[in-house]
Structure formats: structure tokens, C-alpha cells
C-alpha positions in Angstrom: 14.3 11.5 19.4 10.9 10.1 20.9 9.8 6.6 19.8 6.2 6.3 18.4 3.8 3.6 20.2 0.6 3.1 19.5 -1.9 2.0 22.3 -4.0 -0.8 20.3 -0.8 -2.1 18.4 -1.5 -4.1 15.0 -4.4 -1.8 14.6 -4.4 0.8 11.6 -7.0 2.5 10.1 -7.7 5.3 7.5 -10.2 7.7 6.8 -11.4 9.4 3.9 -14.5 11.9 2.9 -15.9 11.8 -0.3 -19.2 12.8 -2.4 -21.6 9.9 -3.3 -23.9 9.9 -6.2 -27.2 11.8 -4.0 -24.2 14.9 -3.3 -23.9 13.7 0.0 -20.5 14.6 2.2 -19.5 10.3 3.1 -16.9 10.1 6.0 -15.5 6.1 6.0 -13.1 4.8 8.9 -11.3 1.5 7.1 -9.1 -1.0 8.7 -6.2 -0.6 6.8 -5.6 -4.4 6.8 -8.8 -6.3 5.9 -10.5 -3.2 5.0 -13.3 -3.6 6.6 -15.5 -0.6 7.2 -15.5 0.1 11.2 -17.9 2.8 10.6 -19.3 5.5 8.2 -22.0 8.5 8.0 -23.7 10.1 5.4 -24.5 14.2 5.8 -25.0 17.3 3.2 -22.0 19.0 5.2 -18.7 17.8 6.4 -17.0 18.7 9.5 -14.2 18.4 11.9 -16.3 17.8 14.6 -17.8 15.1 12.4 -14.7 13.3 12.0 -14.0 13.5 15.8 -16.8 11.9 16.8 -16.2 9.3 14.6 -13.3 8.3 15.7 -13.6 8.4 18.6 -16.6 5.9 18.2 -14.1 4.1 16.0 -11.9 3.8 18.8 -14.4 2.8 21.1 -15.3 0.3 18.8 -11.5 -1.4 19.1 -11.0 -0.9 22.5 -13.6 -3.5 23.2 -13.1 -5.8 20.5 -9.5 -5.4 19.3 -9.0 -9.6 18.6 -11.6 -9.1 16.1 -9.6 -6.8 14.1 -6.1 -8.4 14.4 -6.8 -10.8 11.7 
């Protein structure tokens, strides 16, 4: 069996899409800790590549500031 590491350890984060009250698709990236909002977008469509790109700004995001999401 393989063992699970992470590369920015003590960071963990959710995601979730949801429809606000205009009918809007909302895509929010939470740290699963504080839960504070690391990013979110607003469209009329959802997407894959939506959620992609998100994260990966997401994780852009930690890798150059991950002590200030380690409290």
C-alpha cells in the first residue's frame, strides 16, 4: 500500500458550487481550518475547466504564502 503525502502539509481546502440569489453558478475554494475564502467566481455556467483554473490559482496562492494559512 502507497502512503498519501501532501506537498503543502497542514494545508486543506474544500470547494463547493452553488446558486446565489441573481441564478448565478458560485464556485468557493475554503480553507478547511479557518475558513477563509482563498478565492471565488461568479458565472451563469459552471465548468470543469472553471474549477481547474481555480485551483490552480488557489494553489498558487499557498505556494507563495503558505505561513499565512497555517494558523
Amino acid at each position: 500500500m502507497g502512503r498519501f503525502e501532501r506537498q503543502y502539509a497542514g494545508v486543506t481546502a474544500h470547494m463547493d458550487w452553488y446558486t446565489n440569489t441573481q441564478g448565478q453558478q458560485v464556485l468557493a475554494v475554503e480553507h478547511d481550518a479557518s475558513r477563509r475564502v482563498f478565492e471565488m467566481i461568479e458565472t451563469d455556467v459552471s465548468s470543469a475547466s472553471q474549477s481547474v483554473e481555480l485551483l490552480d490559482r488557489v494553489r498558487g496562492t499557498i505556494s507563495r504564502n503558505t505561513s499565512a494559512f497555517s494558523h
